[in-house]
mmCIF file of the C-alpha atoms, coordinates in Angstrom:
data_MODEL
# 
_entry.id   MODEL 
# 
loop_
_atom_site.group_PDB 
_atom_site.id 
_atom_site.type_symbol 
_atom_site.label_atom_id 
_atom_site.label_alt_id 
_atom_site.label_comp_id 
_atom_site.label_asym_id 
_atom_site.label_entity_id 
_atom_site.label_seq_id 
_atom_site.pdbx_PDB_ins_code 
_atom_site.Cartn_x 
_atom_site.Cartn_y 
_atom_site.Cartn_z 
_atom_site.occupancy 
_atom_site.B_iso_or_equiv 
_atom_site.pdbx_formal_charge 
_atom_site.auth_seq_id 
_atom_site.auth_comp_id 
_atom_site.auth_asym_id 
_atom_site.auth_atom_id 
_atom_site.pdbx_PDB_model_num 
ATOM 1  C CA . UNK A 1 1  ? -5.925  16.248  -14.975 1.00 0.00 ? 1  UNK A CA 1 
ATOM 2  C CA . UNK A 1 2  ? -9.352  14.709  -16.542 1.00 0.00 ? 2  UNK A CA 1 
ATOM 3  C CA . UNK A 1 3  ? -11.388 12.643  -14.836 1.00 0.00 ? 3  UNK A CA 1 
ATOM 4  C CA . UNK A 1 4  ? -13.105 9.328   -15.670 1.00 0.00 ? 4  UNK A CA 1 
ATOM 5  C CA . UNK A 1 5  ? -16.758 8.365   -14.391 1.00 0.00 ? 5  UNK A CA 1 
ATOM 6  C CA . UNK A 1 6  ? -17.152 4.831   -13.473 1.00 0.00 ? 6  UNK A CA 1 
ATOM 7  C CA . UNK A 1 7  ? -19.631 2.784   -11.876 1.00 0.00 ? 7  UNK A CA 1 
ATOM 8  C CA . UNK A 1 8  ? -18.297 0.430   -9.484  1.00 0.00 ? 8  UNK A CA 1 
ATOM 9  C CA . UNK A 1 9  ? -20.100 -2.109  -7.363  1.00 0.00 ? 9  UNK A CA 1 
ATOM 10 C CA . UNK A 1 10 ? -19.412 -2.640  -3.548  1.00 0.00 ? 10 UNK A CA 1 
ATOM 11 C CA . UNK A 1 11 ? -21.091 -4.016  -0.482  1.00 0.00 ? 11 UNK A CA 1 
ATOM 12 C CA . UNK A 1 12 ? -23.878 -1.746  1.521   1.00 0.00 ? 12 UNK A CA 1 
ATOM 13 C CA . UNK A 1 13 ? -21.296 -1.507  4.635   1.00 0.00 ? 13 UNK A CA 1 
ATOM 14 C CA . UNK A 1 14 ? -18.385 -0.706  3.322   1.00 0.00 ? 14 UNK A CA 1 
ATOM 15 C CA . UNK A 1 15 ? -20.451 1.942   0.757   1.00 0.00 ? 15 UNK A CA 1 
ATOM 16 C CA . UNK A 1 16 ? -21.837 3.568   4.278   1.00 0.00 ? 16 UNK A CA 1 
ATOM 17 C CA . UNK A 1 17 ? -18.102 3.262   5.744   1.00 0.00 ? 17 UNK A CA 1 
ATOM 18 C CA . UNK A 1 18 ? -16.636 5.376   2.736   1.00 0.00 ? 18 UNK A CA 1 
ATOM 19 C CA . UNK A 1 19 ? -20.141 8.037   2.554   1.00 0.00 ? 19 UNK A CA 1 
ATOM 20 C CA . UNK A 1 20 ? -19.495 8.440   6.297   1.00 0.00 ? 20 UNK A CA 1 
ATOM 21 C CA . UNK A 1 21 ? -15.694 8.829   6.383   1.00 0.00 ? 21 UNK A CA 1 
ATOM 22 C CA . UNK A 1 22 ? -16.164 11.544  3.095   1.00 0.00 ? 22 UNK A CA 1 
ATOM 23 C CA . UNK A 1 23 ? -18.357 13.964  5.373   1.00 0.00 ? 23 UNK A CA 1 
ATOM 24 C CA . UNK A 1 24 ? -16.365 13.644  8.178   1.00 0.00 ? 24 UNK A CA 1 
ATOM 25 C CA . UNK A 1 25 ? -13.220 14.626  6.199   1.00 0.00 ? 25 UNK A CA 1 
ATOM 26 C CA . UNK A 1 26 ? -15.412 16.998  4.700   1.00 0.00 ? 26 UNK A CA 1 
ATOM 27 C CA . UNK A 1 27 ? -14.585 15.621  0.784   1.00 0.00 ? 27 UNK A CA 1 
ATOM 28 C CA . UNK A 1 28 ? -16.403 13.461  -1.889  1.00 0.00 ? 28 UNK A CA 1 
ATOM 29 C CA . UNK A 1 29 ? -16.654 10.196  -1.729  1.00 0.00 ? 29 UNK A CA 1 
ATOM 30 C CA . UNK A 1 30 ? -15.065 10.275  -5.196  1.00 0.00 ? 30 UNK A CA 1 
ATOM 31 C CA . UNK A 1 31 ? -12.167 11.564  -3.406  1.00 0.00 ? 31 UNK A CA 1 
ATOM 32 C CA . UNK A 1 32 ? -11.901 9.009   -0.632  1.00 0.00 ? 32 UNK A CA 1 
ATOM 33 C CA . UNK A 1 33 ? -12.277 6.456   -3.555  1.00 0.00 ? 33 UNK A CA 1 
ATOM 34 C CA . UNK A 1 34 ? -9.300  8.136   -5.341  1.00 0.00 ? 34 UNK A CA 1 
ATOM 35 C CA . UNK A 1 35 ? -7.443  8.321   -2.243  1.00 0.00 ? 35 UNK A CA 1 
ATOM 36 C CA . UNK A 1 36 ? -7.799  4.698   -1.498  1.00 0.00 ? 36 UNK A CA 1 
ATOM 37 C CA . UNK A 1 37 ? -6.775  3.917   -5.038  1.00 0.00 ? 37 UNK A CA 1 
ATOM 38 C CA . UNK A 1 38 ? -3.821  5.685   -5.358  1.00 0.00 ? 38 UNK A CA 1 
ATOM 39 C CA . UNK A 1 39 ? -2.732  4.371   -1.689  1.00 0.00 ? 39 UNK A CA 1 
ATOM 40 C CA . UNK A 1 40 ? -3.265  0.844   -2.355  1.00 0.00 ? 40 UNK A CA 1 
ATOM 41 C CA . UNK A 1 41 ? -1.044  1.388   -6.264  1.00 0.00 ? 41 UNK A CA 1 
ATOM 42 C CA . UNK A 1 42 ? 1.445   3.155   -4.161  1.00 0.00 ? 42 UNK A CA 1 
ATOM 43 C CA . UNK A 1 43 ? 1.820   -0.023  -1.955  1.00 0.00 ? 43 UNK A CA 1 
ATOM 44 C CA . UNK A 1 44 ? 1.908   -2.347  -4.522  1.00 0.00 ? 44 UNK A CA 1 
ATOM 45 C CA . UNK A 1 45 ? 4.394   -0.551  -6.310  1.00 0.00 ? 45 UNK A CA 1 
ATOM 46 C CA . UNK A 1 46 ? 6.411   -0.395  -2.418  1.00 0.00 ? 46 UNK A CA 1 
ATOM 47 C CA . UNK A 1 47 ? 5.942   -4.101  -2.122  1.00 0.00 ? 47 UNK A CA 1 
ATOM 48 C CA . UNK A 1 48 ? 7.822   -4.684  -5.615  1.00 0.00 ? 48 UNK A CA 1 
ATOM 49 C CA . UNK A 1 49 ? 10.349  -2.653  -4.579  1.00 0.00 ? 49 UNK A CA 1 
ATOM 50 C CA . UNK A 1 50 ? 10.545  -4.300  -1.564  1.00 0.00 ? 50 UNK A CA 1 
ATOM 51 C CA . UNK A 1 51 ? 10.734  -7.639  -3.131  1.00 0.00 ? 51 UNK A CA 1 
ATOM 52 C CA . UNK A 1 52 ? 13.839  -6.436  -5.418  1.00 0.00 ? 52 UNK A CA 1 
ATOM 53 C CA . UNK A 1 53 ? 15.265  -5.147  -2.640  1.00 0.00 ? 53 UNK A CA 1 
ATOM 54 C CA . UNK A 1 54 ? 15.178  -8.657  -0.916  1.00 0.00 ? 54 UNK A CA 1 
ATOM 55 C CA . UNK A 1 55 ? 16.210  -10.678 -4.065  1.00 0.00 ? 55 UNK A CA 1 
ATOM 56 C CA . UNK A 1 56 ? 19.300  -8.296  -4.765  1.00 0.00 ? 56 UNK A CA 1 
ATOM 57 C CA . UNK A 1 57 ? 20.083  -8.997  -1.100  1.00 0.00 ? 57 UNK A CA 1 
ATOM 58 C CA . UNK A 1 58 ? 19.365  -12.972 -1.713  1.00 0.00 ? 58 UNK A CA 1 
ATOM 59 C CA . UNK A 1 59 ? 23.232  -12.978 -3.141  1.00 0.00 ? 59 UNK A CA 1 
ATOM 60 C CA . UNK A 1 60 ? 24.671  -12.822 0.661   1.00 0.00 ? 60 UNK A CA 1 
ATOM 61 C CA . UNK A 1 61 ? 27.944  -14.748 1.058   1.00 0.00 ? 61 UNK A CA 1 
ATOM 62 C CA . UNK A 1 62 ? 28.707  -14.776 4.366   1.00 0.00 ? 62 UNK A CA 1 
ATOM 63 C CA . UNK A 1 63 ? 26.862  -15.341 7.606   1.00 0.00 ? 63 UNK A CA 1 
ATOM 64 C CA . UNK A 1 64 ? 27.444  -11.666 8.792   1.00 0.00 ? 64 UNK A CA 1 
ATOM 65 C CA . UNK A 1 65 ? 25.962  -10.207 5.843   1.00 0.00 ? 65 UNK A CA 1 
ATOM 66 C CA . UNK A 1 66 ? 23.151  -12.992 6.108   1.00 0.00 ? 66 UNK A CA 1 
ATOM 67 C CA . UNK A 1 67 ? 22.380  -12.253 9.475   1.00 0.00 ? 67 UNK A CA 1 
ATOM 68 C CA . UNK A 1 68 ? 22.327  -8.521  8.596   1.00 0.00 ? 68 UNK A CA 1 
ATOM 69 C CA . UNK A 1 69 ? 19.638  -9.088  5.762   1.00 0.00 ? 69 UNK A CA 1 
ATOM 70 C CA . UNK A 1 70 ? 17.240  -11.040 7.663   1.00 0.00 ? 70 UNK A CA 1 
ATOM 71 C CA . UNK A 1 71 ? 17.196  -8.092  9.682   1.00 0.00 ? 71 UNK A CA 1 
ATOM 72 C CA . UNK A 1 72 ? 16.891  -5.600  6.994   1.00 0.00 ? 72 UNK A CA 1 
ATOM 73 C CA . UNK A 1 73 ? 13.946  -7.875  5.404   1.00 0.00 ? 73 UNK A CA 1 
ATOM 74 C CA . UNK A 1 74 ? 11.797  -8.041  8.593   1.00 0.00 ? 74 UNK A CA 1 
ATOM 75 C CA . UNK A 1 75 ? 12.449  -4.331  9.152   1.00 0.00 ? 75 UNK A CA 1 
ATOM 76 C CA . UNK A 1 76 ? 11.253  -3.263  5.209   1.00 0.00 ? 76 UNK A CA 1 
ATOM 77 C CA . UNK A 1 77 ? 8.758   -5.758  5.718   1.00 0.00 ? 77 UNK A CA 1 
ATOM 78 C CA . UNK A 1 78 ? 7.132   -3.463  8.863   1.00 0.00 ? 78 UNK A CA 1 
ATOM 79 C CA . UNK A 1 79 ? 7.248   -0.715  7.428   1.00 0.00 ? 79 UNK A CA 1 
ATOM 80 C CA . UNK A 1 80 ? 5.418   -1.539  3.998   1.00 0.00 ? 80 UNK A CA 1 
ATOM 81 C CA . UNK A 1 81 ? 2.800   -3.096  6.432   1.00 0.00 ? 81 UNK A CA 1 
ATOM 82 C CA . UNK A 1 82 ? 2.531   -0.499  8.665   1.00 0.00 ? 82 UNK A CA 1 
ATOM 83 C CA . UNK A 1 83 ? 2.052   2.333   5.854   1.00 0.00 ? 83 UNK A CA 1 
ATOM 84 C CA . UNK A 1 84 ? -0.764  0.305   4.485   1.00 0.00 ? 84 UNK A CA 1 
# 
């Protein structure tokens, strides 16, 4: 795979937060950059999921099957958030 340079502009802090989280996972902060990207496109793309998941389910007819997919909603719901 080829890789792109880019410039990017971000605050001193979180610049320091990223330099000092690359040498402690021994990697460059090109990588950590790349890793963040490709988690935070791999949540989105979760999230839509997520939310055609939910809107398929929106069709429930009965209040068993309602009750079930309130459940199901706040349970996909916790686990998108707490993978991100």
């Amino acid at each position: 795979m080829s890789n792109i340079k880019t410039a990017i502009s971000i605050e001193k802090p979180l610049f320091d937060e990223v330099d000092a989280l690359a040498v402690e996972m021994e990697v460059s902060r090109s990588s950590v950059f790349s890793m963040a990207a490709r988690e935070f496109i791999q949540q989105r793309k979760n999230r839509k999921l997520l939310e055609s998941i939910n809107d398929a389910c929106d069709d429930a007819s009965d209040s068993i099957e309602t009750n079930v997919t309130v459940k199901m909603k706040s349970k996909h719901r916790q686990l998108v958030i707490d993978q991100w």
